[in-house]
Phi, psi and omega in degrees: 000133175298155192280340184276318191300343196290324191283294173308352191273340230248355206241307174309312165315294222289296164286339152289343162270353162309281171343308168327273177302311179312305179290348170290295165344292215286343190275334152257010193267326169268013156276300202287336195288009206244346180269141164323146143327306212267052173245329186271039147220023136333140122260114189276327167241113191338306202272025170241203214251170156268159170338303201318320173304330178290333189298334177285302214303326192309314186273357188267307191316291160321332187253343165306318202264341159237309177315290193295297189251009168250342190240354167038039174273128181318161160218113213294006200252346221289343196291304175285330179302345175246339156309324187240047189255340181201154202281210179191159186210086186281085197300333192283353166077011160295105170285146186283150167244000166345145147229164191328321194292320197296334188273160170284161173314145197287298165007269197292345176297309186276327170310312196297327215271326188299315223257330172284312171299343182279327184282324164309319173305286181329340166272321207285345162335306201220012188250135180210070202240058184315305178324271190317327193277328159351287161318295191284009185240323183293334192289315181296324194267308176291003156257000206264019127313226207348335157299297168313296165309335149338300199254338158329288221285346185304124174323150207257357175252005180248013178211178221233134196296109178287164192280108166228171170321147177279126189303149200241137188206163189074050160283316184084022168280151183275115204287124160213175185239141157263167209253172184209100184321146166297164197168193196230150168200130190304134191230138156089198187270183147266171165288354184237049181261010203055196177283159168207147183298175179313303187289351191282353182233335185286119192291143170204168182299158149205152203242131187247134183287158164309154174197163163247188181186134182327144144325292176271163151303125152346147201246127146009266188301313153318329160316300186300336192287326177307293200309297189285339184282344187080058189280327193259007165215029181262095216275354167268000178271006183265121156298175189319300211290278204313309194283318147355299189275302226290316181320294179318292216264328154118034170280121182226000152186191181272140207285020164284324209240146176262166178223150215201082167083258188238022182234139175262155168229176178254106195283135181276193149258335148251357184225186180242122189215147157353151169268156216233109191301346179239030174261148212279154174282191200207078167248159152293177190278336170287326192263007131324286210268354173281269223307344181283311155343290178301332142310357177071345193269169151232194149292168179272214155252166183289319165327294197285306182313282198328285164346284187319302195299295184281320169320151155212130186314152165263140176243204171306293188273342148248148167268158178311107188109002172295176161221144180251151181275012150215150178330324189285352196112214191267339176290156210269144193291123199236153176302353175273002200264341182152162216259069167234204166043063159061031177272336162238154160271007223206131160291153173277175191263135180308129155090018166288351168210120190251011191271338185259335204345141126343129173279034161245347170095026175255148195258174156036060161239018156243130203063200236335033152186157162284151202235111151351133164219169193255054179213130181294097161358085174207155174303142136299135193294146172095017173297132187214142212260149177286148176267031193213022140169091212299324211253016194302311174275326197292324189299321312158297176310068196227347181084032155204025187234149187237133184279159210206151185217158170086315186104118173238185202306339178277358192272153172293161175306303200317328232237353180268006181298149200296340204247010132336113191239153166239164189226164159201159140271159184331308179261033189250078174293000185284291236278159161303007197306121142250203179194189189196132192273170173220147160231160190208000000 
């Protein structure tokens, strides 16, 4: 490489990554835009922040995390700067009690929002910290899921209809399990794996037993069979914890769907429609694992997805534990590949793009939905916390958070790299969440 290119190129990183984080902006600046005003002092789920705290937090995160803490600039701001610094995940089931009047005026939320990002540019000038804009561009695209499953649950008359595709229903694929050879499969990064968050790392091997495992996500309709069988009042398909919450909370099917005599519907993200039997379900990690129960299955481990995913049968020209790095192989995720990166709001029907499939033949295991796994959140050996933002995983290591792979229609392209891990707890019906059974 010529020495003037050797110089520019690391200034080309710099500014593509600039590029990034604006479109990432824009991309939650037309999420708040889709709510009524006097709606962003909503809560739409009990067990979160109201809206309003997001319109601050985006920009408080960004400016904590470089303004505030890499460049150690005062901030005439700092009172809101700490107010909108961090969500909250109330595993212990004390629900927040704020009320609207406690937040500042929608004003003053957007003058702060305003008034940070002008500052926040200005560092960002001369700032070249590849790692931290990372950080601050991944951060932004996993809230701006986390928005989107937010204004699902909002009532349809409080937020203003976005333009999407016409629902795709009727594929008709036919649920069977493919079998999967024993084999080996790569878990986390490497040190030249590029970026990755903190739990991403150490990448290492694991070695996996034969297993089968579904084609598809478990289906709507498959599910209403669980339902109608009294799945949700057989109290041995429950753990202790699980049967606990579904009693407390009066859980009687999943909370995506409503119900209206002997007929079910589907809450959309704007409208309401039939449920629509071959679109993948939307459960918590408890009505996941009660139904593999019921089914003789389980969930799989972080391992068997990874296999499953990743894995290339062995042949002549590969040996048994090469991998590709997204199912479909090595391109990069293109839209024939699977329902992600904000193109529906809405899942698509299990086995509709068959352009992603595995080279084990398994379908949609990157987008429309986050896929359950039975393995628990925890570091990897050799785990080291980023030290300029201590608590993104280790807060999370507690024996109650489950790890979830793949991406639903709201995950960014970026977020779809194979060693990319998301977490919930058990008992969180909001999410994009679906699964897929194992026999093992």
């Amino acid at each position: 490489m010529p020495a003037a290119e050797a110089v520019r190129q690391p200034e080309r990183k710099r500014e593509a990554l600039l590029a990034r984080l604006a479109d990432a902006r824009a991309n939650t600046d037309q999420l708040f835009d889709l709510v009524h005003p006097d709606a962003l002092y909503d809560r739409p789920i009990p067990e979160r922040h109201r809206l309003i705290f997001y319109v601050g937090h985006l920009e408080a995160f960004d400016w904590n995390l470089i303004g505030a803490g890499a460049r150690e600039r005062p901030s005439p701001r700092a009172s809101l700067d700490k107010l909108f610094a961090f969500g909250i995940d109330p595993v212990g089931g004390n629900l927040p009690s704020d009320q609207p009047g406690d937040w500042p005026s929608l004003e003053q939320v957007r003058d702060y929002r305003a008034a940070t990002r002008h500052a926040l540019d200005t560092e960002l000038a001369t700032f070249r910290d590849e790692q931290m804009l990372n950080v601050a561009i991944e951060h932004r695209l996993m809230h701006a899921e986390t928005l989107a499953y937010l204004l699902h649950h909002l009532p349809f008359d409080r937020k203003k209809r976005a333009r999407q595709d016409a629902f795709f229903t009727g594929h008709g694929a036919a649920p069977h399990m493919v079998t999967i050879p024993a084999g080996r499969a790569t878990l986390g990064l490497g040190p030249e794996g590029g970026f990755g968050w903190d739990n991403e790392f150490r990448g290492h091997i694991v070695d996996v037993p034969a297993f089968a495992i579904d084609a598809y996500n478990v289906t709507n309709g498959e599910f209403l069979e669980f339902v109608k069988a009294g799945g949700y009042l057989d109290r041995s398909l429950w753990s202790d914890g699980a049967w606990e919450w579904i009693q407390s909370q009066n859980v009687t099917r999943p909370g995506f769907w409503n119900e209206h005599g002997n007929s079910w519907s589907y809450r959309a993200m704007f409208e309401e429609m039939p449920l629509p039997l071959d679109w993948p379900v939307y459960v918590s990690h408890a009505e996941a694992s009660a139904y593999a129960r019921w089914k003789n299955r389980a969930l799989p481990s972080e391992a068997q997805y990874h296999r499953a995913a990743f894995g290339i049968p062995a042949n002549a020209v590969a040996g048994d534990g090469d991998e590709n790095p997204f199912p479909w192989g090595h391109l990069a995720p293109e839209e024939a590949a699977g329902n992600f990166d904000f193109r529906r709001w809405d899942p698509a029907p299990v086995g509709a793009h068959p352009g992603g499939r595995s080279e084990f033949g398994v379908s949609d295991l990157t987008g429309n939905g986050w896929e359950w796994t039975s393995t628990l959140f925890a570091p990897f050996d050799g785990f080291e916390a980023f030290p300029f933002y201590r608590g993104y995983s280790a807060d999370f290591y507690d024996g109650k958070h489950y790890v979830m792979k793949g991406g639903s229609p709201r995950t960014a392209a970026c977020l779809l790299r194979r060693s990319f891990r998301n977490w919930f707890q058990p008992h969180y019906p909001y999410i994009y969440a679906t699964f897929r059974c194992v026999e093992n």
